[in-house]
C-alpha positions as CSV (number, residue, x, y, z in Angstrom):
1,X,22.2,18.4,1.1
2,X,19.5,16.1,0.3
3,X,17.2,14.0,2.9
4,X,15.6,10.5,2.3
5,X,12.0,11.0,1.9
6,X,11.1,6.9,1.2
7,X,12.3,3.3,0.8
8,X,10.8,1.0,-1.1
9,X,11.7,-3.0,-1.0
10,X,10.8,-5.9,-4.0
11,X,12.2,-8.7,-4.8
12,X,11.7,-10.4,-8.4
13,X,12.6,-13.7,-9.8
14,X,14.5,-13.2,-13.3
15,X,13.6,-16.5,-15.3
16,X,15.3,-18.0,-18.2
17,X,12.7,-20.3,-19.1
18,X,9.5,-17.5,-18.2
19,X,9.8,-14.4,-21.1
20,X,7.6,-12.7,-18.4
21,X,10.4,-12.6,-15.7
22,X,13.1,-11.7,-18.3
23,X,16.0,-9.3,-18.1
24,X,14.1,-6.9,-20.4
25,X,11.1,-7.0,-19.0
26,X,12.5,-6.4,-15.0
27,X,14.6,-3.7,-16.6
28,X,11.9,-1.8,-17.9
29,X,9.4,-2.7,-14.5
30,X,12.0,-0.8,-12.6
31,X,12.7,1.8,-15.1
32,X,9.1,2.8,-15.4
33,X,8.4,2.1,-12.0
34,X,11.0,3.5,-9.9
35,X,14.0,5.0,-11.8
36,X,11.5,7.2,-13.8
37,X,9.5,8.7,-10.9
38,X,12.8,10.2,-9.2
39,X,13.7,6.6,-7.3
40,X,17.5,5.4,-6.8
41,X,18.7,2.1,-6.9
42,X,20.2,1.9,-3.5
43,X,21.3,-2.0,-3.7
44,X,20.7,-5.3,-5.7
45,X,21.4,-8.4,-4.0
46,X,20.8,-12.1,-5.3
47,X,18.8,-13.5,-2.5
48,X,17.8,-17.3,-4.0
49,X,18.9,-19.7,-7.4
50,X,17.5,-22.2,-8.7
51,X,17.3,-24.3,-11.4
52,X,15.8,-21.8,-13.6
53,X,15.5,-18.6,-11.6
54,X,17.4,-16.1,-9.9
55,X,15.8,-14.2,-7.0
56,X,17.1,-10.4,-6.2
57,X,16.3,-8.5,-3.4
58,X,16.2,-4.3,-5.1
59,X,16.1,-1.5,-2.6
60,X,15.3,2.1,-3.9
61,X,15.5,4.9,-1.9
62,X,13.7,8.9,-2.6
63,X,16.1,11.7,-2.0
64,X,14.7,15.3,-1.8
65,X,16.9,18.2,-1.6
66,X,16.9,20.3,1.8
67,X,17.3,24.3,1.0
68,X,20.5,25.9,2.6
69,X,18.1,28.3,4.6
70,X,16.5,25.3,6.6
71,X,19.6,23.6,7.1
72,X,21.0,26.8,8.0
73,X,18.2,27.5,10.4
74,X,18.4,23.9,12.5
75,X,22.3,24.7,13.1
């Protein structure tokens, strides 16, 4: 059984005219960011677009796993 342990909310603008806010460089932000340190991706949601831009809302989530002797002892 595993518990949440944190939740963590961003939202980011992918640009097709900005090579900052690119595809590549969001992917590896959450890679090394969240996806890296033990983070899930709970959801991805496009929020706002624009001309140019696309806004997504990302929620991760931390998961720990509970040991079957606690979980056996709160029953």
């Amino acid at each position: 059984m595993r518990k949440q342990t944190d939740y963590a909310f961003r939202q980011i603008e992918y640009s097709s005219i900005n090579p900052e806010q690119s595809s590549p460089v969001w992917s590896a932000w959450v890679r090394d960011n969240y996806l890296s340190q033990g983070w899930e991706l709970l959801s991805a949601t496009v929020t706002r677009a624009e001309a140019n831009s696309v806004f997504v809302a990302l929620v991760f989530v931390k998961y720990e796993d509970v040991p079957d002797e606690v979980r056996a002892a709160k029953k």
